[in-house]
Structure formats: C-alpha cells, structure tokens
C-alpha positions in Angstrom: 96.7 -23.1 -48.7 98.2 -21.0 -45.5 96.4 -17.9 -46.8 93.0 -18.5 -47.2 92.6 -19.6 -43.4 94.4 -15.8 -42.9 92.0 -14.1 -44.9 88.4 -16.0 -44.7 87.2 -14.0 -42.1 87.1 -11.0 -44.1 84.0 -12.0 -45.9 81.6 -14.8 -45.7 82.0 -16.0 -48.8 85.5 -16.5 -48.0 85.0 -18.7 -44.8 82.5 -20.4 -47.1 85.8 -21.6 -49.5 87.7 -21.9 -46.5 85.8 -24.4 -44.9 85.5 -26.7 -48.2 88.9 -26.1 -48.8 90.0 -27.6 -45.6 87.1 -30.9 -45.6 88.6 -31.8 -49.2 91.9 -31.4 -47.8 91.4 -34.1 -45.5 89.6 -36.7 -46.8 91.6 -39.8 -46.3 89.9 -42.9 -46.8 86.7 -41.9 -47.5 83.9 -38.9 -47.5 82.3 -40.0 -44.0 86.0 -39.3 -42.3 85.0 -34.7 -42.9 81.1 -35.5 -41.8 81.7 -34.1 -38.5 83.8 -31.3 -39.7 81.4 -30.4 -41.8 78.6 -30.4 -39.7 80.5 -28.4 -37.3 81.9 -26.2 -39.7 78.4 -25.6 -41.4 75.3 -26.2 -39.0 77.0 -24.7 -36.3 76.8 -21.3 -37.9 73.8 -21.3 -39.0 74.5 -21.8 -42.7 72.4 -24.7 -42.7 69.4 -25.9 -40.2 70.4 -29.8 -38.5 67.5 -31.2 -40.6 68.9 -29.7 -43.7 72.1 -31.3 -43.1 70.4 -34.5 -42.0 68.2 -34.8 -45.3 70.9 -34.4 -47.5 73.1 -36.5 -45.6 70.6 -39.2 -46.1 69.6 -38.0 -50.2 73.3 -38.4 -50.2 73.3 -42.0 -48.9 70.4 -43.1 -51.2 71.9 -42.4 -54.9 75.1 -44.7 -55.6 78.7 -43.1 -56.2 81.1 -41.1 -53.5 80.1 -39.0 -51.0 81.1 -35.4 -53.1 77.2 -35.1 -54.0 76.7 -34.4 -50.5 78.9 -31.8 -50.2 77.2 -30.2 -53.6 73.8 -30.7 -51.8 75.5 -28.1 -49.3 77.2 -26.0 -51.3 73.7 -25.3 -52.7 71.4 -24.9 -50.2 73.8 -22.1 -48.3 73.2 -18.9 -48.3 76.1 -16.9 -49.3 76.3 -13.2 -49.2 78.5 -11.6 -51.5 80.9 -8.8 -50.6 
C-alpha cells in the first residue's frame, strides 16, 4: 500500500493501478464519495475524454446494483500502454 504510490510513475500502467488502488481504498459510504477522485485522477490526464466519463457515469446510473460497474466501464475504455 505505501509502495505502489512510490513506484507508479515508472510506467503508465502502474499509475493506472495506482489510481484504482487508492479510489477503492476510500470508499466509505458509498461509490459516489471517489467520483471526483476519479474524474480528476482519470479525465484530467487524458485517459478518458469528459463525455466518456459522463456517459458511463450515467450507463452506470441506469442498470441497478453498486456503483463498481462504473469503475469497470473505466477500466475498459482506457488506454493502457504496456511497458
């Protein structure tokens, strides 16, 4: 847990995990608590274009069960190189 922060910018794939890692880590309450964390943490980059984000956010929102589809919605649609 104090490692992969240390070592995620070594590759992309890394950061990728890294910035998972850290969203599952602090879900408390619910999925919608990481949402800004994620966008940040994903969108911001580049990994993902806004509207991406937005339309599985809101695919997300229209099948019942917790919010972890989203975050496979997300996990699929990046582009990761591997190293």
């Amino acid at each position: 847990m104090l490692l992969l922060p240390l070592i995620a910018g070594t590759s992309q794939a890394l950061a990728f995990v890294d910035c998972y890692f850290r969203a599952g880590a602090l879900v408390f309450g619910g999925g919608h608590v990481v949402l800004p964390m994620l966008q940040a943490e994903i969108v911001a980059p580049g990994w993902v274009s806004p509207d991406r984000f937005l339309a599985g956010y809101g695919a997300a929102q229209a099948v019942p069960g917790p919010l972890f589809t989203f975050a496979a919605y997300l996990g699929a649609v990046t582009p990761v190189e591997p190293n």
